[in-house]
N, CA, C and O of each residue as an XYZ file, in Angstrom:
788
protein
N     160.764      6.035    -97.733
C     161.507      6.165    -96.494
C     160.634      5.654    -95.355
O     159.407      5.714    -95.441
N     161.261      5.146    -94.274
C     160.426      4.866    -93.239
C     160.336      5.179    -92.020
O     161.303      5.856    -91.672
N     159.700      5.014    -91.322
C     159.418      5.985    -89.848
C     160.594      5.640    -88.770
O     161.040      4.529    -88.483
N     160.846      6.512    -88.420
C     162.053      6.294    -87.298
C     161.793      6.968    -86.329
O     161.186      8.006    -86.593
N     162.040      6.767    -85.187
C     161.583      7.523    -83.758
C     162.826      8.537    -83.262
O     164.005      8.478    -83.611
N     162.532      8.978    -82.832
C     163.498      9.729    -82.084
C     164.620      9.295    -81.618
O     165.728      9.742    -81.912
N     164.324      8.180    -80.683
C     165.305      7.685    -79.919
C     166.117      6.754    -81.027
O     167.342      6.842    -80.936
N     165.581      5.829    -82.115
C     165.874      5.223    -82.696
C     167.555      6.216    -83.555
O     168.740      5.881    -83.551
N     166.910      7.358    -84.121
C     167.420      8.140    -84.783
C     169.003      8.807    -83.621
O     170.049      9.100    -84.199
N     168.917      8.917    -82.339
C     169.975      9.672    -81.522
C     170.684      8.287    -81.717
O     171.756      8.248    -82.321
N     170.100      7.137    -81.210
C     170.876      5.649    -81.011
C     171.897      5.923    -82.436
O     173.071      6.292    -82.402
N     171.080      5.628    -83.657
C     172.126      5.824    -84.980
C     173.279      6.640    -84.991
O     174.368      6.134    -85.263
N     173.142      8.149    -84.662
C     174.142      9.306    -84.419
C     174.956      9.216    -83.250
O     175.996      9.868    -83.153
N     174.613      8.576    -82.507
C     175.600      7.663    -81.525
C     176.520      7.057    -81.946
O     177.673      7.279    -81.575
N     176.224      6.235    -82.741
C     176.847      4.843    -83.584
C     177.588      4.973    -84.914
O     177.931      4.026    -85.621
N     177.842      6.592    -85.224
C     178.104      6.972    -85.880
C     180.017      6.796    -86.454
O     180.535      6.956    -87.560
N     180.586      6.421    -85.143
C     182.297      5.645    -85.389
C     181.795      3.899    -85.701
O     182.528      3.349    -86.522
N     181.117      3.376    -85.368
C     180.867      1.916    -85.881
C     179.971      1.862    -87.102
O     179.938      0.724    -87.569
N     179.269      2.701    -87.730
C     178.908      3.150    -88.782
C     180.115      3.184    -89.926
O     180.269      2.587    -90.992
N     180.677      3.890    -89.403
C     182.119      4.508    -90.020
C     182.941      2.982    -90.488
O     183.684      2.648    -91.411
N     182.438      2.422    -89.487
C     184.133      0.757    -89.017
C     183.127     -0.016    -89.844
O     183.283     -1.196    -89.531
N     181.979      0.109    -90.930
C     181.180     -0.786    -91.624
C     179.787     -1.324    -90.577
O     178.785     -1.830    -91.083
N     179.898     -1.165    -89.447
C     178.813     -1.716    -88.884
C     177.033     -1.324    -89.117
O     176.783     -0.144    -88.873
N     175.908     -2.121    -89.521
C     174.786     -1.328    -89.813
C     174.059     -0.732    -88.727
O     174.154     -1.226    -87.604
N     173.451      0.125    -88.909
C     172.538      0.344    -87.620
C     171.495     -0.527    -87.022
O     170.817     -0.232    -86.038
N     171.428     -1.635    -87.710
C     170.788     -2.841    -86.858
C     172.294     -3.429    -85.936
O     172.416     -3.410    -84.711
N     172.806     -3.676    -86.439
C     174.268     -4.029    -85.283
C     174.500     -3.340    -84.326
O     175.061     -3.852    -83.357
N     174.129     -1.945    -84.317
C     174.718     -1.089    -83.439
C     173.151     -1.362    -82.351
O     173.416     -1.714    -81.201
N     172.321     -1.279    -82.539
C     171.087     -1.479    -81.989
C     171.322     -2.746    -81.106
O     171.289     -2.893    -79.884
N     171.605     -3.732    -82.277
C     171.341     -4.980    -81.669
C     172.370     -4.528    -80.487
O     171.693     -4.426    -79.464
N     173.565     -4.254    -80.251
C     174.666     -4.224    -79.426
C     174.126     -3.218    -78.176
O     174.491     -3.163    -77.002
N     173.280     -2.577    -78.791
C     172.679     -1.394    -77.144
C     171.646     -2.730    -76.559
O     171.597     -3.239    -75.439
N     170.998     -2.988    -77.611
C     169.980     -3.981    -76.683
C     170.324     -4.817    -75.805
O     169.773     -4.942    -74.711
N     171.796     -5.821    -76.442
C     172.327     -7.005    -75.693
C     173.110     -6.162    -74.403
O     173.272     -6.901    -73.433
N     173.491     -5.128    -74.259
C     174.673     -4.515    -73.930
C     173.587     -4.170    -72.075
O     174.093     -4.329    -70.965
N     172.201     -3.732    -72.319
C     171.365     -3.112    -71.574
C     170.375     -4.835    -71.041
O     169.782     -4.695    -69.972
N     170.265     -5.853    -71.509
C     170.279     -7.022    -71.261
C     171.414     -7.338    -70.168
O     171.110     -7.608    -69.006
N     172.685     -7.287    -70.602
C     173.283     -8.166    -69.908
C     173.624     -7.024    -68.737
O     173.856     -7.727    -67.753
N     173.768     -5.698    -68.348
C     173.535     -5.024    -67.406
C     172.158     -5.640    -66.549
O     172.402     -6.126    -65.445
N     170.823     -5.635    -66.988
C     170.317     -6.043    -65.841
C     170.670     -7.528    -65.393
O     170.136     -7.939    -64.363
N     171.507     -8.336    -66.075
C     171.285     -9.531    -65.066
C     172.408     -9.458    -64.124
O     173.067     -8.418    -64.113
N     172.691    -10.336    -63.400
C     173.565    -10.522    -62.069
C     174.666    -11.323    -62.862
O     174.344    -12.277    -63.570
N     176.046    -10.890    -62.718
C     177.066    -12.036    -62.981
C     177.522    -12.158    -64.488
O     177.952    -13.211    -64.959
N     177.399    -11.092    -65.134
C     177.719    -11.072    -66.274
C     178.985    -11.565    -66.486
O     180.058    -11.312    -65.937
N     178.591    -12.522    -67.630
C     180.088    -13.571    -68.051
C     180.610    -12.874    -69.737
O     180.030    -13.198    -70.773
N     181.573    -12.074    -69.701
C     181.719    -11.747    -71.374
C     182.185    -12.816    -71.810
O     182.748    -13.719    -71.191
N     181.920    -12.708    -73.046
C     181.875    -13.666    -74.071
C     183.012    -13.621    -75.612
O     183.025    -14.363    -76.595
N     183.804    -12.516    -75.287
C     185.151    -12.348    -76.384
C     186.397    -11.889    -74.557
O     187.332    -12.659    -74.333
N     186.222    -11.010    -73.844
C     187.422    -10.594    -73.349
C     187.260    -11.636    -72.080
O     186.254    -12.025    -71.485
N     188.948    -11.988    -71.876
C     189.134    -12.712    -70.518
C     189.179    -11.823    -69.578
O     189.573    -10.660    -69.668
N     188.719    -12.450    -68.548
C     188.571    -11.824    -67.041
C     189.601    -10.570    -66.987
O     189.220     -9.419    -67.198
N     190.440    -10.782    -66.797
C     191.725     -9.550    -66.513
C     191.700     -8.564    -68.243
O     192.302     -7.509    -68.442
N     191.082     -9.097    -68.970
C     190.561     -7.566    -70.324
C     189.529     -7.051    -69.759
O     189.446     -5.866    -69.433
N     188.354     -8.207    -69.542
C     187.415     -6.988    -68.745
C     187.634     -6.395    -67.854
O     186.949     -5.372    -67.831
N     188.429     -6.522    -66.847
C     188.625     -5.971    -65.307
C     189.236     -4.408    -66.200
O     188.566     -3.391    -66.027
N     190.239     -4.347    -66.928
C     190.863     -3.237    -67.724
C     189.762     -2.423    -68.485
O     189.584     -1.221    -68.288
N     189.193     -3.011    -69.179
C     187.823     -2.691    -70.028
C     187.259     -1.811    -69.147
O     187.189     -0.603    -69.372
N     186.781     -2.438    -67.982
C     185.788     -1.997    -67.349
C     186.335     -0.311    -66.409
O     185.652      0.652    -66.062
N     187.597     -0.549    -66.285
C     188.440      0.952    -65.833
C     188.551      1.703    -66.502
O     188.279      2.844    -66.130
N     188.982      1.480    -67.768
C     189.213      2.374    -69.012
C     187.956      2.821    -69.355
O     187.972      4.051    -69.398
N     186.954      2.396    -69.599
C     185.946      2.893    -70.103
C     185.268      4.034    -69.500
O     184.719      4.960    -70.097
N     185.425      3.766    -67.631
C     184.827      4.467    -66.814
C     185.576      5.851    -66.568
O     185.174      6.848    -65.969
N     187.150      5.537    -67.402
C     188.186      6.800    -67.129
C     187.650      7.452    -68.324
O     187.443      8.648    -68.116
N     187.395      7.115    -69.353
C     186.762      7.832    -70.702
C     185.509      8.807    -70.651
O     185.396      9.912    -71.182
N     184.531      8.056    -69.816
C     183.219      8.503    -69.331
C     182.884      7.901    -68.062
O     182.505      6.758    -67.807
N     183.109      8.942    -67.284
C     182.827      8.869    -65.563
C     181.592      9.300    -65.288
O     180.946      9.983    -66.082
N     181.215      8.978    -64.268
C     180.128      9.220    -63.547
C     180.303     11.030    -63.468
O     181.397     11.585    -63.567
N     178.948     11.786    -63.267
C     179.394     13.099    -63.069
C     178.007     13.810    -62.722
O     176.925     13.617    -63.276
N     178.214     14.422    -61.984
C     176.899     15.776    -61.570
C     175.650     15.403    -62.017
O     174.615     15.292    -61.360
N     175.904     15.153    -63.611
C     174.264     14.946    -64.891
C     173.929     13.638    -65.249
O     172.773     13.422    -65.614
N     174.678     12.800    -65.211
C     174.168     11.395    -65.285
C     175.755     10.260    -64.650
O     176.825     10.514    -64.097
N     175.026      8.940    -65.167
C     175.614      8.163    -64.772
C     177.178      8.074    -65.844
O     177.351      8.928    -66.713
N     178.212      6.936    -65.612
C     179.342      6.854    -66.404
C     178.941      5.813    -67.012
O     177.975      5.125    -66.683
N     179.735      5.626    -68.026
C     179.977      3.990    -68.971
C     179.516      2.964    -67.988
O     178.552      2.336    -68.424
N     179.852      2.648    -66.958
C     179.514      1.137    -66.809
C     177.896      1.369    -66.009
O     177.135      0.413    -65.860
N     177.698      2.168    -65.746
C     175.886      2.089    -65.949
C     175.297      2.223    -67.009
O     174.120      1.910    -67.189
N     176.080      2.726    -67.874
C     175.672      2.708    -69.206
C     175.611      1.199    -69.787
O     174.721      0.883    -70.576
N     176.458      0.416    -69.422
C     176.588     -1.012    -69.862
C     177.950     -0.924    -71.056
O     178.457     -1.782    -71.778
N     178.146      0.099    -70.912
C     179.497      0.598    -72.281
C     180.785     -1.014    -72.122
O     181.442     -1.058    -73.163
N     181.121     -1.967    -71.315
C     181.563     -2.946    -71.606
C     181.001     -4.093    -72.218
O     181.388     -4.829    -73.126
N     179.562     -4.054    -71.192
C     178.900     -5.324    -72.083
C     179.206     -4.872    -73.444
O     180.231     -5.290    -73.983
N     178.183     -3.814    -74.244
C     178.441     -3.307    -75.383
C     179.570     -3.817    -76.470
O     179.442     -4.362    -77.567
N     181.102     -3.285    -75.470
C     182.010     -3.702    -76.152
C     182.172     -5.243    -76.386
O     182.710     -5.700    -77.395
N     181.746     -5.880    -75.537
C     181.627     -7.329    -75.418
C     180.746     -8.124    -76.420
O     180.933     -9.245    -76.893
N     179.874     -7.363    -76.588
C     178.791     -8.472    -77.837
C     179.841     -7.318    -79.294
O     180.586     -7.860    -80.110
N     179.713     -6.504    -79.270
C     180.657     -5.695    -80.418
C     181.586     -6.666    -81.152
O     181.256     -7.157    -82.231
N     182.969     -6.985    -80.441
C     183.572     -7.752    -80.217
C     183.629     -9.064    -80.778
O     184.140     -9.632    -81.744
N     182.736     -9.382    -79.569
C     182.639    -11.455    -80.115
C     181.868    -11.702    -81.344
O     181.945    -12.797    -81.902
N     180.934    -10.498    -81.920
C     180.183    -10.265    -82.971
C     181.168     -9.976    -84.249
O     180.693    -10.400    -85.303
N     182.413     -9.355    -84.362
C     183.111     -8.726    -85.269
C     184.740     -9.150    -84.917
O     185.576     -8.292    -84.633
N     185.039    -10.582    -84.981
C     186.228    -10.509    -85.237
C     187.137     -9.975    -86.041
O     188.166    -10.636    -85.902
N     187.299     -9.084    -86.846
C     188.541     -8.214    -87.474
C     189.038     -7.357    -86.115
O     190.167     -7.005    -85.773
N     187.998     -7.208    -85.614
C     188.023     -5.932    -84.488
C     189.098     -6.441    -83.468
O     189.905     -5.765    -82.829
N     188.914     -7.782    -83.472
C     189.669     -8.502    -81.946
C     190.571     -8.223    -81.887
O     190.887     -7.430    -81.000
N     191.615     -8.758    -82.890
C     192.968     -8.244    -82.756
C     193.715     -6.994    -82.028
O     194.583     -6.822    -81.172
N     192.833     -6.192    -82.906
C     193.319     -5.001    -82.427
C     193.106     -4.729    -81.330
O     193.840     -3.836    -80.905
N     192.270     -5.184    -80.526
C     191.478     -4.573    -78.863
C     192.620     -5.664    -77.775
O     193.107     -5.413    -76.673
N     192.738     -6.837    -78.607
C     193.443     -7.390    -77.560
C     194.933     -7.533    -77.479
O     195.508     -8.415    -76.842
N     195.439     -6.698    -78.100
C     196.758     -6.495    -78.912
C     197.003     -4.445    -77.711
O     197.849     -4.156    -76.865
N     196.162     -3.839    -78.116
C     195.932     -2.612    -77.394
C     195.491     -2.878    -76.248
O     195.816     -1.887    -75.595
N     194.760     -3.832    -75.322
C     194.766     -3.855    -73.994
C     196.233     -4.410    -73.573
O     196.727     -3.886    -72.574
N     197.080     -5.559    -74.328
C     198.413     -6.049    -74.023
C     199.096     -4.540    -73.522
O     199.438     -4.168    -72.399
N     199.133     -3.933    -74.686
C     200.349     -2.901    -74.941
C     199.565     -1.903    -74.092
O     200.339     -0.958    -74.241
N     198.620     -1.428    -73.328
C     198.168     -0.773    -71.787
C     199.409     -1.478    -70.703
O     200.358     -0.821    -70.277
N     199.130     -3.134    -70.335
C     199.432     -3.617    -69.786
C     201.206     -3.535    -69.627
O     201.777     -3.313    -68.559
N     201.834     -3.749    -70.834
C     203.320     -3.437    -70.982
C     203.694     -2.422    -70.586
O     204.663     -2.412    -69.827
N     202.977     -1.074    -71.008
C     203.074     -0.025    -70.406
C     203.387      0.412    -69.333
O     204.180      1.266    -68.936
N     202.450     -0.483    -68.741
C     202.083     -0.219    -67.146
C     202.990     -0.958    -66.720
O     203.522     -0.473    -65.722
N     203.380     -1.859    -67.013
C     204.155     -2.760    -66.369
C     205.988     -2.235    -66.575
O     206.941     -2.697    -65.947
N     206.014     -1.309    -67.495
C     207.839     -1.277    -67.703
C     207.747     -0.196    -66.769
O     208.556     -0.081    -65.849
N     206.551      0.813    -67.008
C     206.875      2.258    -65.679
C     206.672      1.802    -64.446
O     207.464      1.946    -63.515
N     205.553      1.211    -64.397
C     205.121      1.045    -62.507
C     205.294     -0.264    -62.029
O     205.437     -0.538    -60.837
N     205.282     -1.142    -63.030
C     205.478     -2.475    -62.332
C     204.406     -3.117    -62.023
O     204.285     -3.779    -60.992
N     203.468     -2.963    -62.960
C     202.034     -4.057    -62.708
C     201.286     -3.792    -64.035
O     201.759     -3.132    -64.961
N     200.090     -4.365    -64.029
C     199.492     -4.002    -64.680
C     198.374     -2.939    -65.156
O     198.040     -2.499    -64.056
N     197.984     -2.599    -65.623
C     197.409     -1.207    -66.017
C     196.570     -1.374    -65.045
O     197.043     -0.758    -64.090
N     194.880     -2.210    -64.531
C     194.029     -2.556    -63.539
C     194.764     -2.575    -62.042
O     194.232     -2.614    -60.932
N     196.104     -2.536    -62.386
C     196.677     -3.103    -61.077
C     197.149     -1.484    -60.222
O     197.185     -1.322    -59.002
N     197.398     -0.671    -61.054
C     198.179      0.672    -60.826
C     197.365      1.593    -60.057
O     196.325      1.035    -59.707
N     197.436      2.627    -59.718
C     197.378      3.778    -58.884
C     196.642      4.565    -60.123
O     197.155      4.647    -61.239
N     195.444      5.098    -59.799
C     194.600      6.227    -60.868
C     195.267      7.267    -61.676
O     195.156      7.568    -62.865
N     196.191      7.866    -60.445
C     196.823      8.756    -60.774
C     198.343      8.369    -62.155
O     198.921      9.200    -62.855
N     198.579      6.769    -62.095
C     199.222      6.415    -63.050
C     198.492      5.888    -64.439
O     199.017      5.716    -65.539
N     197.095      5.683    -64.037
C     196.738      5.585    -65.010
C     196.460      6.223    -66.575
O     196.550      6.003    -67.783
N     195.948      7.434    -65.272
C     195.874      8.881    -66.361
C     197.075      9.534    -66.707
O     196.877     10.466    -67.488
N     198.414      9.339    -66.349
C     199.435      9.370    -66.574
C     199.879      8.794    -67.928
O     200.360      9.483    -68.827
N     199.666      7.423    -67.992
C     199.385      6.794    -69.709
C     198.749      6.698    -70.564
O     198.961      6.235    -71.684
N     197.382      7.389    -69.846
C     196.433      7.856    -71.007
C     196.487      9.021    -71.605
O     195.956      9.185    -72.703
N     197.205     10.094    -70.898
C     197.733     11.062    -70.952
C     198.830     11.141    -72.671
O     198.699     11.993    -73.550
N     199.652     10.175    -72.665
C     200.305     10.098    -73.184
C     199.830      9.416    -74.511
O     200.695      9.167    -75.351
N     198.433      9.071    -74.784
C     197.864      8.771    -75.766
C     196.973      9.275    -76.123
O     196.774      9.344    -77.336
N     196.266      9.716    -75.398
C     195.051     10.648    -75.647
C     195.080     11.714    -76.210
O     194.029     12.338    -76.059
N     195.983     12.318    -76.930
C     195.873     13.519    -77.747
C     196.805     13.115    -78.793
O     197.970     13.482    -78.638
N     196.451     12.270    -80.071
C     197.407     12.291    -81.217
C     198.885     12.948    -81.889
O     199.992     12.521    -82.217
N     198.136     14.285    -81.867
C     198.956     15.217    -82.094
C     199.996     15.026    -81.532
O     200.876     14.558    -82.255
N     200.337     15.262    -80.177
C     200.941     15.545    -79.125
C     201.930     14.089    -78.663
O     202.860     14.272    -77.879
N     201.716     12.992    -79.082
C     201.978     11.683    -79.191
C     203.512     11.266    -79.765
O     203.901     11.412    -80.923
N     204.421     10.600    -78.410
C     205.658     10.844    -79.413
C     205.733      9.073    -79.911
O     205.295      8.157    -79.215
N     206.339      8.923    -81.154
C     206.095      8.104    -81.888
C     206.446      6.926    -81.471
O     206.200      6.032    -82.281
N     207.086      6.502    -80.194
C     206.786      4.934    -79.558
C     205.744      4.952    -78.925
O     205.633      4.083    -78.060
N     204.601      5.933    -79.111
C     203.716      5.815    -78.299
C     202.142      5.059    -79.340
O     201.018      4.641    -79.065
N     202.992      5.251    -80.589
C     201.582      5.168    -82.191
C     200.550      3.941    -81.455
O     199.320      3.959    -81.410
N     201.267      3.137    -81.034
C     200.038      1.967    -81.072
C     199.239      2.253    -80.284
O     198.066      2.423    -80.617
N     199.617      2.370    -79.153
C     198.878      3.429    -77.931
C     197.691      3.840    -78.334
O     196.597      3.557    -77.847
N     198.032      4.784    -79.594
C     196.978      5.713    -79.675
C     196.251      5.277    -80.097
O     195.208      5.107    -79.466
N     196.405      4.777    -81.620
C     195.218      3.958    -82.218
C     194.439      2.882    -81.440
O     193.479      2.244    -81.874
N     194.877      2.804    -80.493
C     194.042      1.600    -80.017
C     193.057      2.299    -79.371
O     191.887      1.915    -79.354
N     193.597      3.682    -78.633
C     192.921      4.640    -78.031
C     191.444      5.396    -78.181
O     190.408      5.633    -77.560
N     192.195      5.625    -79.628
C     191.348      6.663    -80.326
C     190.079      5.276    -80.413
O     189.168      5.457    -79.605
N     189.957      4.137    -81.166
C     189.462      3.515    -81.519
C     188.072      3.113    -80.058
O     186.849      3.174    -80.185
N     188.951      2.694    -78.684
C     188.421      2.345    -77.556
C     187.832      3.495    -77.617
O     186.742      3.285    -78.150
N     187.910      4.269    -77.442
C     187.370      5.895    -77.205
C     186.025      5.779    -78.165
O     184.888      5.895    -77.707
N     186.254      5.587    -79.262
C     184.873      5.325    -80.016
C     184.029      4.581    -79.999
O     182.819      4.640    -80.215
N     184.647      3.908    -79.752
C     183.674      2.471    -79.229
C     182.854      2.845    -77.701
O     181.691      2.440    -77.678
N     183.247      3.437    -76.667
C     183.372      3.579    -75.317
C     181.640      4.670    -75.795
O     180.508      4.303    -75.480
N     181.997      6.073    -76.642
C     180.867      6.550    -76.872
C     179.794      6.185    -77.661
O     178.619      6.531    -77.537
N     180.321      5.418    -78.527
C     179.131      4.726    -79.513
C     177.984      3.968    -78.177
O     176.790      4.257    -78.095
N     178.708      2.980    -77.239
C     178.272      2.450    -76.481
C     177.262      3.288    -75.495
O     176.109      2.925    -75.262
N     177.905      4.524    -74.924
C     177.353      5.340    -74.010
C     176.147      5.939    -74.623
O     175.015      5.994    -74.142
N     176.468      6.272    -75.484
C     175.347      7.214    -76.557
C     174.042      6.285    -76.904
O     172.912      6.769    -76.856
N     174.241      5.128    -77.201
C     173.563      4.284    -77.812
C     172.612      3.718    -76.601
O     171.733      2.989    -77.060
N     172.558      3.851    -75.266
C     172.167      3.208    -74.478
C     171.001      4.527    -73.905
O     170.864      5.669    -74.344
N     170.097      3.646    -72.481
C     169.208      4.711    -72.747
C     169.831      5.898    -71.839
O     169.506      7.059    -72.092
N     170.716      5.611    -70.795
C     171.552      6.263    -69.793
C     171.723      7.605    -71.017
O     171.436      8.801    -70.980
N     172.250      6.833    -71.918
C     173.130      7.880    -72.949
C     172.400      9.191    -73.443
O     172.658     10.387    -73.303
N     171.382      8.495    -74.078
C     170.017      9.751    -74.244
C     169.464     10.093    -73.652
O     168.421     10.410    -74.224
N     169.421     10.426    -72.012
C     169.086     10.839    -71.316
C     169.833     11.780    -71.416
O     169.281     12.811    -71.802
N     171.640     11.884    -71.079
C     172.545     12.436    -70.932
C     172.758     13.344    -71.907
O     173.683     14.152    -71.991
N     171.693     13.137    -72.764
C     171.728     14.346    -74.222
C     171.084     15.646    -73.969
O     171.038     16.794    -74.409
N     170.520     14.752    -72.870
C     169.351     16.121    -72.405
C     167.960     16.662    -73.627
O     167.237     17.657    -73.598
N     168.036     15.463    -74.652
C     167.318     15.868    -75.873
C     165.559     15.937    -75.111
O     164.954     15.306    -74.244
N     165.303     16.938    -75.916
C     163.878     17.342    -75.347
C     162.679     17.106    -76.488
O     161.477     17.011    -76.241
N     163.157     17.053    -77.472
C     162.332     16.700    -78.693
C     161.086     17.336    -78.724
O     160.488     17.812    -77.758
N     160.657     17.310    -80.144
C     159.183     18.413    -80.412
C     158.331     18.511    -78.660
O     158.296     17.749    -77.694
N     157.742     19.881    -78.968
C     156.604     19.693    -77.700
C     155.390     20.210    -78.566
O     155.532     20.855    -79.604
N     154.117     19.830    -77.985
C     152.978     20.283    -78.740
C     152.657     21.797    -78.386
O     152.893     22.489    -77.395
N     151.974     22.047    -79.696
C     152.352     23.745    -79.301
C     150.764     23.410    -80.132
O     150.347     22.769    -81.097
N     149.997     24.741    -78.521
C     148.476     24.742    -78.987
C     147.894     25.593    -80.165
O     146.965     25.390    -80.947
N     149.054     26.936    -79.953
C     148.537     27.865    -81.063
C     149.848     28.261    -82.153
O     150.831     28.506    -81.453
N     150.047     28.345    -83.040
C     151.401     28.849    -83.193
C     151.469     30.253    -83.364
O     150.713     30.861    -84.121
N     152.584     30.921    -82.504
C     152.648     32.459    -82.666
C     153.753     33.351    -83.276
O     154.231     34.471    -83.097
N     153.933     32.152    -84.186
C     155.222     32.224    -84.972
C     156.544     32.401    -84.403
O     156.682     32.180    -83.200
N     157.403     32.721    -85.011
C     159.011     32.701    -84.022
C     159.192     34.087    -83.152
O     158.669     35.184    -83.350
N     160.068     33.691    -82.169
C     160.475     34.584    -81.157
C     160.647     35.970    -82.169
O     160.947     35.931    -83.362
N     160.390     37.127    -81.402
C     161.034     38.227    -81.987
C     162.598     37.928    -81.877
O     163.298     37.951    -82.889
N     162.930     37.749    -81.077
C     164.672     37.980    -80.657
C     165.451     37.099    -81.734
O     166.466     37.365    -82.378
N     164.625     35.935    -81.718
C     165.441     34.846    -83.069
C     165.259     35.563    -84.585
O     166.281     35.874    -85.196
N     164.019     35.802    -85.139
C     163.736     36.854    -86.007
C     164.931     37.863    -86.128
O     165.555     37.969    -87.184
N     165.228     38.599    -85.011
C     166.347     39.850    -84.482
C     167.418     38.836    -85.305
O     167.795     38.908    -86.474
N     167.666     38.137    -84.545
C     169.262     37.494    -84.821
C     169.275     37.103    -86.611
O     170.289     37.197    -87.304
N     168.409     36.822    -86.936
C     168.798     36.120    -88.077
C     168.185     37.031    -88.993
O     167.691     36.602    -90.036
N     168.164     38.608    -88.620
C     167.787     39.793    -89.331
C     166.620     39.810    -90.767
O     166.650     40.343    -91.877
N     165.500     38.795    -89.931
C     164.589     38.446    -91.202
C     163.172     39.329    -90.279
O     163.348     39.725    -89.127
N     162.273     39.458    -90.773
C     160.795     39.628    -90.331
C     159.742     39.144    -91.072
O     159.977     38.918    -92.259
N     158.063     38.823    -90.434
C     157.095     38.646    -91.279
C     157.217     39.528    -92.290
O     157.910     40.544    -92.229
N     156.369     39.078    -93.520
C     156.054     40.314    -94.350
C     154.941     41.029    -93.915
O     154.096     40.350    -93.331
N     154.738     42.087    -94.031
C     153.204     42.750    -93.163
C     152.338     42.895    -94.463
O     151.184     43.318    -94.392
């Protein structure tokens, strides 16, 4: 077996729905690296979605994971680039993403009369509403969802995988401990064990 770091290891368990979709954990890596690349430069040009997918991309993602109190949202995270090398990297995937940003757009367009980027927040979450919980999903809504559920995974694989993301874990990992004084009494308590004397 071989040595893996910490961070290396949260990045993987991040990546754990593109894991799932066949992707290796060098792909998922490679995709935080390019994803945190093309965040620092100026003018990022994606390279699978046209202008008006990313403009959508880039809303949706941020409605999935917003900015909040403890850290930053998806697009400081770089969670589009992400989707963007993902993407142009894995055509099977395309279809479906650009087939599910259409059918956002139709959406938006038979209730409000524009397009999903184009609408009012409050309509947005209105149609995400209506996809975002499976269960609850009435059945002209199926494609919706799957495309949903799927963006949704992708959206955290991305967030998680980045360093924004593991920050946001709050993971604190081993600390050096000078003497050991064995475990808390109170944890001992809970899990109704003691030294032997």
């Amino acid at each position: 077996m071989t040595d893996i770091s910490r961070r290396d290891a949260l990045q993987a368990l991040a990546g754990i729905p593109l894991l799932a979709a066949g992707f290796s954990p060098a792909e998922v890596k490679r995709a935080a690296v390019a994803a945190r690349a093309a965040v620092a430069q100026d003018g990022f040009t994606p390279a699978f979605f046209t202008a008006d997918e990313y403009r959508t991309v880039r809303i949706l993602s941020e409605l999935v994971i917003p900015r909040d109190g403890r850290s930053g949202g998806a697009l400081d995270a770089g969670v589009p680039e992400f989707m963007d090398f993902i993407l142009n990297e894995n055509p099977g995937m395309q279809v479906h993403f650009r087939g599910g940003l259409a059918w956002l757009d139709t959406e938006a367009r038979e209730r409000f009369g524009a397009t999903f980027a184009d609408i009012a927040d409050a309509r947005r979450r209105a149609i995400l509403d209506d996809i975002a919980w499976p269960k609850k999903a009435k059945p002209e809504h199926s494609q919706g969802v799957a495309f949903f559920n799927r963006f949704r995974d992708l959206t955290a694989s991305g967030f998680f995988s980045s360093e924004l993301g593991v920050q946001d874990l709050q993971y604190q990992g081993n600390t050096f401990v000078m003497e050991w004084q064995g475990c808390p009494p109170e944890a001992l308590a809970k899990l109704g064990v003691s030294y032997p004397s």
